[in-house]
C-alpha positions in Angstrom: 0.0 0.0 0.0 1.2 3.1 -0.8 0.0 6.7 0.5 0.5 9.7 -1.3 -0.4 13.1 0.9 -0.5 16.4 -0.1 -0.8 19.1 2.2 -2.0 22.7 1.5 -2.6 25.6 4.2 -4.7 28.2 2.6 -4.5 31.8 4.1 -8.3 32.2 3.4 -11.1 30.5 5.3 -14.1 29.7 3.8 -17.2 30.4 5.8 -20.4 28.7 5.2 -23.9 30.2 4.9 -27.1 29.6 4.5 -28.1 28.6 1.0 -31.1 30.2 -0.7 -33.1 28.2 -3.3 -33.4 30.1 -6.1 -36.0 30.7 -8.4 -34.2 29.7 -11.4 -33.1 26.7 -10.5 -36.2 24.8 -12.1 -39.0 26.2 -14.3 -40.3 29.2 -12.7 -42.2 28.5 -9.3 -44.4 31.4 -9.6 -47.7 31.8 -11.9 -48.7 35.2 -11.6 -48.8 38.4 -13.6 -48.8 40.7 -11.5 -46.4 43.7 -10.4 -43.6 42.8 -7.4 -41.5 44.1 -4.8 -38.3 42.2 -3.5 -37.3 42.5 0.2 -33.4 43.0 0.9 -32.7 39.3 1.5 -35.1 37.2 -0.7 -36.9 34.0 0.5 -39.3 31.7 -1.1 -42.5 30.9 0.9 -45.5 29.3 0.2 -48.5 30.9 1.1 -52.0 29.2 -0.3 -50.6 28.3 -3.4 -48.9 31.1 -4.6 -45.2 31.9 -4.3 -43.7 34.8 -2.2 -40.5 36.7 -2.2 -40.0 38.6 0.1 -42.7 40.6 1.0 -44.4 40.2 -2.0 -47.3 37.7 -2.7 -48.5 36.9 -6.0 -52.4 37.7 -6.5 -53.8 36.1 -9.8 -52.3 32.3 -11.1 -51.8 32.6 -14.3 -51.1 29.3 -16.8 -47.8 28.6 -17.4 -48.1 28.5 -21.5 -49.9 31.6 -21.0 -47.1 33.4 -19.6 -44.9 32.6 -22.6 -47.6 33.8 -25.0 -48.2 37.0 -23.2 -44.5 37.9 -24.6 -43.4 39.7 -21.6 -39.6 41.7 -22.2 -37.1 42.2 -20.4 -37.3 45.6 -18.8 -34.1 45.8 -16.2 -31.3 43.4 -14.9 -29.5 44.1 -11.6 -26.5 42.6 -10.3 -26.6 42.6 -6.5 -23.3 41.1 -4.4 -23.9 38.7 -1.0 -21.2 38.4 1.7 -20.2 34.9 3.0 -23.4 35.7 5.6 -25.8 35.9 3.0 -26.2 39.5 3.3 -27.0 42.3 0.8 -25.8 45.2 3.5 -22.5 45.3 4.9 -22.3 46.8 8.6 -22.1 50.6 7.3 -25.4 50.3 6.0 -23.8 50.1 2.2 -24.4 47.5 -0.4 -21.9 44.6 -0.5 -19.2 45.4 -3.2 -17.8 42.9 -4.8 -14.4 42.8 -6.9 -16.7 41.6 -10.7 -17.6 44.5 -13.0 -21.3 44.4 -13.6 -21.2 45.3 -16.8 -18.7 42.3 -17.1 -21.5 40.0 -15.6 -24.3 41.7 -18.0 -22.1 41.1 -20.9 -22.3 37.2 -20.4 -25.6 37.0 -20.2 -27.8 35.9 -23.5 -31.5 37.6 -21.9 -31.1 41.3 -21.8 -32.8 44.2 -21.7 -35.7 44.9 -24.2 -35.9 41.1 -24.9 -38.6 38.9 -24.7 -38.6 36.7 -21.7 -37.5 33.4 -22.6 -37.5 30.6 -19.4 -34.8 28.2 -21.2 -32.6 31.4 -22.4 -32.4 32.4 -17.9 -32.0 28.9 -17.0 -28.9 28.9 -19.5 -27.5 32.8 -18.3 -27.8 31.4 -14.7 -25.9 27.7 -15.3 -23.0 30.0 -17.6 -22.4 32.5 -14.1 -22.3 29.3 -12.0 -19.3 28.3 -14.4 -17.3 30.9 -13.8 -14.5 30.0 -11.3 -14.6 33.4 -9.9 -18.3 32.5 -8.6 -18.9 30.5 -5.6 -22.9 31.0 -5.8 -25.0 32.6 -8.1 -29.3 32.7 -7.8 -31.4 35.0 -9.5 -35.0 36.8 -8.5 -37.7 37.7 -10.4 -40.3 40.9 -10.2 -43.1 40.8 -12.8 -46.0 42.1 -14.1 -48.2 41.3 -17.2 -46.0 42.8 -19.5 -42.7 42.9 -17.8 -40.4 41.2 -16.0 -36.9 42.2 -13.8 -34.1 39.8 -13.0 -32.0 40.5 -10.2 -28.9 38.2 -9.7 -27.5 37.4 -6.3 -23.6 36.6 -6.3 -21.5 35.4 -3.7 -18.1 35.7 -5.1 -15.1 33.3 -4.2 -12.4 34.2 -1.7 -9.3 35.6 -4.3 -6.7 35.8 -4.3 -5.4 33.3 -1.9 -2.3 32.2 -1.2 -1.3 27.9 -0.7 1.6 26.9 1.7 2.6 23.4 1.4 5.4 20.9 2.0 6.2 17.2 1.4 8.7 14.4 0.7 9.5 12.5 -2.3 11.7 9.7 -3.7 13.0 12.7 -6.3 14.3 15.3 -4.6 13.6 14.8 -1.2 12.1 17.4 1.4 10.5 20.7 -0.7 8.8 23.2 0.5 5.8 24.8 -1.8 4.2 28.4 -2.4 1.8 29.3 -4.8 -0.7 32.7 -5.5 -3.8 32.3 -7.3 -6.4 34.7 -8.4 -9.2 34.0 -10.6 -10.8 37.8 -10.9 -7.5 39.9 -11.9 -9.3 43.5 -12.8 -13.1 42.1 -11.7 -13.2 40.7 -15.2 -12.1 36.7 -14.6 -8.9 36.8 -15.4 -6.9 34.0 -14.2 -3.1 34.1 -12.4 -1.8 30.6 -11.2 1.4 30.6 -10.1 4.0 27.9 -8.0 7.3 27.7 -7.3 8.3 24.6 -5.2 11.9 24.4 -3.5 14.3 21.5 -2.3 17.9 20.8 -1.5 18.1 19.2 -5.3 16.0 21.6 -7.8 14.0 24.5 -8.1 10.8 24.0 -9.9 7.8 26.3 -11.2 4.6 26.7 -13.0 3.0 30.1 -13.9 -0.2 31.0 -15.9 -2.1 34.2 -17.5 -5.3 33.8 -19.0 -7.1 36.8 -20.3 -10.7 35.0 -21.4 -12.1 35.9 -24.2 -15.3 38.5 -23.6 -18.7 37.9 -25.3 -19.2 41.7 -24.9 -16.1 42.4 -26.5 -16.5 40.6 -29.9 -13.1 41.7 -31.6 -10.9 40.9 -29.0 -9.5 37.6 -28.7 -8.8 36.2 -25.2 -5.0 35.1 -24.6 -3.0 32.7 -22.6 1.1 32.7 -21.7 2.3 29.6 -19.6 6.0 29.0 -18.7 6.8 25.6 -16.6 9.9 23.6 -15.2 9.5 20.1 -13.3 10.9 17.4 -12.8 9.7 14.0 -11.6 10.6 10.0 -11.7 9.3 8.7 -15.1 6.2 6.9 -15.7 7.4 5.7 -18.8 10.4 4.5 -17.7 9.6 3.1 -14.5 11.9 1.2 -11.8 10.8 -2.2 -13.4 14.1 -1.3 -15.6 16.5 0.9 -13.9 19.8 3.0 -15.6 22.8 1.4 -15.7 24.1 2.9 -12.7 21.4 1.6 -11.2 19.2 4.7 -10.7 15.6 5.4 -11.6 14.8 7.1 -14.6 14.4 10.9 -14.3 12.4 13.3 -16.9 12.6 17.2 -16.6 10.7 19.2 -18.4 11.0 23.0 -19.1 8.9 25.5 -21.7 5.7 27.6 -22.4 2.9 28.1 -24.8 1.1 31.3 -25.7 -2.8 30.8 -27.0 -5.5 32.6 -28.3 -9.3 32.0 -27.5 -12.8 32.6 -28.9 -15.7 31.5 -27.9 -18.8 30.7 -30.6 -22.0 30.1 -29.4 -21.8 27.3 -26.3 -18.1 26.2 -27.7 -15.0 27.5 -26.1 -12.1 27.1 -28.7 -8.5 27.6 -28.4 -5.0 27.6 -30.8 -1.5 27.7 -28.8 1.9 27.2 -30.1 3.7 25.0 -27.5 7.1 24.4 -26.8 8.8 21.6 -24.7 11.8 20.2 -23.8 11.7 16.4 -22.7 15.0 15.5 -20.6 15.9 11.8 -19.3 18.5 12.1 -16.2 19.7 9.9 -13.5 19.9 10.9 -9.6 22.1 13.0 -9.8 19.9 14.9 -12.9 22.9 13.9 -15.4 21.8 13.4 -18.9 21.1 9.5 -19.9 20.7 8.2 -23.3 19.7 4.5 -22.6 18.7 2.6 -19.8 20.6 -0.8 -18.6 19.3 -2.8 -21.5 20.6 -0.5 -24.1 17.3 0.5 -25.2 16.8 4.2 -26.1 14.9 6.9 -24.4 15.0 9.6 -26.9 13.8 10.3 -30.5 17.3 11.9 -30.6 19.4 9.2 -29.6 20.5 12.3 -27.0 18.8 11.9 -24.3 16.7 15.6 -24.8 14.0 15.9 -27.4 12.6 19.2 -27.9 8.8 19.3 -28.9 7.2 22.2 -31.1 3.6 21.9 -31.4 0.3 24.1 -32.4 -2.2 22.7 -30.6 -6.0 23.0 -31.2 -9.0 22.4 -29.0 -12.6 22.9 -28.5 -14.8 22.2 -26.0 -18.4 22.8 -25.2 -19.2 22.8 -21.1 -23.2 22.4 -20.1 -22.4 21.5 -16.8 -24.9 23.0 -14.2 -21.9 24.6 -12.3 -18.1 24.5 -12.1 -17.1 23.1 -8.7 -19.3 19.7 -7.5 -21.5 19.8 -10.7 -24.9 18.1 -10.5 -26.0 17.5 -13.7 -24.5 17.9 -17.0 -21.6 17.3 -19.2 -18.8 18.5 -20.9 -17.1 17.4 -24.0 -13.3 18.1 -25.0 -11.4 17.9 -28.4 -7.4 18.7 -29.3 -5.5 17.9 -32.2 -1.8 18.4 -31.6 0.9 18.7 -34.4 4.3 18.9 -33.8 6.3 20.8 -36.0 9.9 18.3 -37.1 12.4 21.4 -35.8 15.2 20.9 -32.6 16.6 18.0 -31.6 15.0 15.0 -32.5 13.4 16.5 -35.8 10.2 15.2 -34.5 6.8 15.1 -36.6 3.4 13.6 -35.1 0.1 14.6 -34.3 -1.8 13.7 -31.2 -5.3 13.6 -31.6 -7.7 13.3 -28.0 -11.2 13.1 -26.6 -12.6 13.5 -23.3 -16.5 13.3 -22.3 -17.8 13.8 -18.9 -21.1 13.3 -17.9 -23.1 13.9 -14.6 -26.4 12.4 -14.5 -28.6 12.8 -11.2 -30.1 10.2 -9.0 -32.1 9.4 -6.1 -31.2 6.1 -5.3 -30.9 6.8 -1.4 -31.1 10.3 -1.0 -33.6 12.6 1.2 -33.5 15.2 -1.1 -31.8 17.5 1.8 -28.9 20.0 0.2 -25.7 18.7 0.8 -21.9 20.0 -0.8 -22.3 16.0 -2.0 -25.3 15.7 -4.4 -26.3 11.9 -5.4 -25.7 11.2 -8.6 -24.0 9.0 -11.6 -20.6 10.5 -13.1 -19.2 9.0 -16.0 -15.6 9.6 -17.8 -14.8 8.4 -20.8 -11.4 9.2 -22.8 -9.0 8.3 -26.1 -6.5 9.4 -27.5 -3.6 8.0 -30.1 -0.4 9.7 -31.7 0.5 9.4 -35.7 3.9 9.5 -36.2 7.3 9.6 -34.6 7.1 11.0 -30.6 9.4 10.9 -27.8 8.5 7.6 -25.7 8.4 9.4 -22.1 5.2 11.3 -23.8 3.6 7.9 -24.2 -0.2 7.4 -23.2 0.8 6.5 -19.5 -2.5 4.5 -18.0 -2.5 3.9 -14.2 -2.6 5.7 -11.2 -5.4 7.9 -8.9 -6.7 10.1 -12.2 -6.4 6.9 -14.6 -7.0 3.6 -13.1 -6.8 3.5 -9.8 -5.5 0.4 -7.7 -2.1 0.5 -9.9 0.3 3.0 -9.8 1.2 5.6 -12.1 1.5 3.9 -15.7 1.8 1.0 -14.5 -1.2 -0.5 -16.9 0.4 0.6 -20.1 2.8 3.3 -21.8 1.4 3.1 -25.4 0.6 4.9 -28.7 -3.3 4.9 -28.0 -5.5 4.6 -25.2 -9.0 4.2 -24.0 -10.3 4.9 -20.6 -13.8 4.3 -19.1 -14.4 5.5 -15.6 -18.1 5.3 -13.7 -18.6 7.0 -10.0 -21.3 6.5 -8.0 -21.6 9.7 -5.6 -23.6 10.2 -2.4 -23.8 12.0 0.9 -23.2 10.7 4.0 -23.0 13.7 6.0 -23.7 17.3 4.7 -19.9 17.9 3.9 -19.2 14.2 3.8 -19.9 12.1 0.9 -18.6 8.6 -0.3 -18.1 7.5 -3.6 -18.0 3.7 -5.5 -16.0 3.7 -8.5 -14.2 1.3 -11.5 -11.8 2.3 -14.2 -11.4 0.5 -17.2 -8.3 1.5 -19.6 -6.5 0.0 -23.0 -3.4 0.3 -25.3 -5.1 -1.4 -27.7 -1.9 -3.5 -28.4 -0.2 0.0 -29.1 3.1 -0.4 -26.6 4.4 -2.4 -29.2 5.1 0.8 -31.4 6.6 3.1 -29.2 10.3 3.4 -29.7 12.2 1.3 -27.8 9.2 -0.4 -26.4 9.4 0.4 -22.7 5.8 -0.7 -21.9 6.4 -4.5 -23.2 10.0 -4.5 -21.6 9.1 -3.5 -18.1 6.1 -6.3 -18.4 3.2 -3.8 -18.2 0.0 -5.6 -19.2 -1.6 -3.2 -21.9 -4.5 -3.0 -20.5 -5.9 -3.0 -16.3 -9.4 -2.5 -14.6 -9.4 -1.0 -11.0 -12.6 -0.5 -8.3 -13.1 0.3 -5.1 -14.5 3.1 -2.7 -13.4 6.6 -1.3 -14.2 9.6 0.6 -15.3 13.4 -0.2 -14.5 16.0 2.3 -15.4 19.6 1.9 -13.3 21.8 4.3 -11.5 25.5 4.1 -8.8 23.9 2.1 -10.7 22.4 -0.8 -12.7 19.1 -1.7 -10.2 16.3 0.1 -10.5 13.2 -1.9 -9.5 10.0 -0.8 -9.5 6.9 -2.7 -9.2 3.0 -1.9 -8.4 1.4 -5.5 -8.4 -2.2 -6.0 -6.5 -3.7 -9.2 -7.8 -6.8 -10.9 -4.0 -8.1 -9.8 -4.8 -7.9 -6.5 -2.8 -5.1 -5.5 -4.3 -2.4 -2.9 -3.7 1.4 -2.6 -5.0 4.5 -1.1 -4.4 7.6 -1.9 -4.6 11.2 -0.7 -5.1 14.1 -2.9 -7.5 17.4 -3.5 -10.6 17.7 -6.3 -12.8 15.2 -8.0 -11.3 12.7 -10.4 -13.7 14.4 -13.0 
């Protein structure tokens, strides 16, 4: 058994509220036509039928089909900010500020001003705010008459920027110590910073991103990313199965960047980068090896370093309900990679992949009390192959806690191609507890045979594994905890520590 922990201290602590149901989480709960008035801190009530918010009750039901006939616009939208208490007001008196422009906010929206009210087009404006990583609640209120209606949105904003502290051990370098910044609303407009820089007695290593997203307001402006990276890690392909002549475990550094454009059209996100890597096989002591102790090679080169210039494409198209602990939904990812046969190792490929994730609700034991772990069904399903020459540390590496779990990391397979199929089955235990029953299938599809040097069929790996077991969801001021107990179909147990969903 094997435990992997990571530990994280983060300067902010989040404090939970009281959650309001909003009205826009269904089809409308209301039926009347009649003009409204919405109390500083909404609630829903039910008084003889009718719906109330706030101090307002609704007078005259009116048929649901006859709303949408009666064409009613669109005649204001306010934004309105909530504090981690729920409320609209701070202390002073003054209405909650919070750090999102609203005209930011108004510019995602698809129902606006002047427009005919459209239930589906709200229900779509509300899940597309709830995406947004800068978000951590969004509900939205309606006042209405016969003719017209007024939404008012009600946004609790996430804690940013924040700061993470951590620390560890491992077989690589050691001791390290670990600081990153992150801040998902740079300028109240969602733009992203993620930076780390981790530290040991052997290496210094970092990852740093900018993303400017692209705005639907803004039609002519293209949103922009700029990445620059260094790590280091023992290999996956390469594992200790076969070790370097000196006896050492394979090493592989990696060091580069990308820059990227973005665009979004209609409900797809898409996105071009060029991409450049440098793939590095070392020993200990991080000196350059060429070949481990059966001769075989580990670079395209012959070198040891192969350098990797791609343009990478992707598109994806996201209809989950929310970002963070979806409920319902799915998302679907494409990228086509080509690598461009310049620097060492003159390589040319292109690495085509799919990824489709799918949440579908259930009720199998629940109470239908909230919880931060909703019941439900998630399913992952992946592939992927590579045409052409490519470096065999960036094999398809299956195995591990975000492939199959039970095995370690690629452990199943290092191939040309892939196929994974994961299904979790997700319920509460407590309200910030939840469990989770999972299996992961995965394939080569007999590809480890074509990889240069053939470093999957040498270090016996079996091509293809299937993994299940059980694990744990905790919700706490540092994140979603996730702990996993994966069982491999050869027998061999693991549990492992980290943070966030597996999908």
């Amino acid at each position: 058994m094997r435990i992997q922990i990571a530990v994280v201290a983060i300067a902010v602590i989040l404090i939970a509220g009281e959650n309001l149901e909003a009205v826009a989480n269904s089809q409308s709960s209301t039926e009347d036509g009649t003009s409204s008035i919405v109390a500083t801190k909404p609630t829903l009530e039910i008084e003889g039928g009718y719906a109330k918010y706030g101090d307002y009750i609704g007078l005259t039901p009116v048929d649901t089909q006859s709303v949408e006939f009666s064409q009613r616009i669109v005649k204001d939208i306010q934004i309105r900010f909530v504090n981690n208490k729920d409320q609209l007001i701070d202390d002073k008196g003054q209405p909650i500020k919070g750090r999102t422009q609203k005209e930011f906010i108004i510019g995602l929206l698809k129902l606006k001003p002047g427009q005919v009210f459209r239930e589906d087009l709200l229900e779509a404006d509300l899940q597309r705010l709830r995406r947004l990583e800068s978000f951590n609640e969004v509900n939205v209120y309606r006042q209405e008459d016969a003719k017209s209606v007024n939404l008012i949105y009600e946004i609790k904003e996430r804690n940013f920027p924040s700061l993470i502290l951590g620390g560890g051990s491992n077989e690589d370098v050691g001791l390290f110590g670990r600081v990153g910044y992150k801040d998902e609303n740079i300028s109240g407009l969602n733009d992203k910073l993620d930076t780390t820089v981790q530290i040991s007695g052997k290496d210094v290593q970092f990852n740093g991103q900018f993303t400017s997203r692209y705005r639907p307001e803004e039609p002519n402006r293209l949103g922009y990313s700029i990445k620059a990276f260094r790590n280091r890690n023992i290999s996956g392909t390469f594992n200790e199965d076969i070790k370097l002549s000196n006896g050492d475990k394979v090493r592989e550094g990696r060091f580069g960047g990308s820059v990227g454009v973005l665009r979004s059209f209609d409900e797809w996100d898409a996105a071009i980068s060029l991409n450049y890597t440098r793939i590095s096989l070392r020993d200990r002591d991080y000196k350059v090896v060429q070949v481990d102790s059966l001769g075989n090679p580990l670079s395209v080169s012959g070198t040891g370093i192969d350098d990797l210039y791609t343009v990478l494409f992707s598109v994806s198209r996201d209809q989950r309900d929310r970002r963070e602990n979806p409920t319902q939904g799915s998302i679907l990812t494409l990228s086509t990679e080509q690598a461009i046969p310049i620097g060492l190792g003159n390589i040319s490929s292109n690495r085509l992949q799919g990824d489709y994730i799918q949440y579908l609700p259930v009720s199998w034991i629940g109470n239908g009390r909230p919880t931060d772990n909703p019941e439900m069904l998630a399913i992952n399903l992946q592939i992927g192959t590579t045409i052409g020459d490519f470096p065999p540390a960036d094999a398809f590496n299956i195995g591990g806690l975000d492939s199959v779990r039970g095995y370690g990391y690629g452990k199943v397979a290092s191939g040309r191609s892939y196929g994974l199929a994961s299904v979790e089955y997700r319920f509460p235990i407590f309200y910030s507890i939840g469990g989770v029953l999972f299996t992961d299938f995965a394939s080569d599809f007999g590809s480890s045979e074509t990889v240069l040097g053939e470093p999957g069929v040498l270090r016996d790996k079996p091509g293809s594994g299937f993994g299940y077991g059980l694990g744990l969801r905790v919700k706490s001021s540092f994140g979603l905890i996730r702990g996993d107990l994966g069982i491999s179909d050869r027998g061999e147990l693991r549990f492992e520590v980290t943070t966030g969903q597996r999908f």
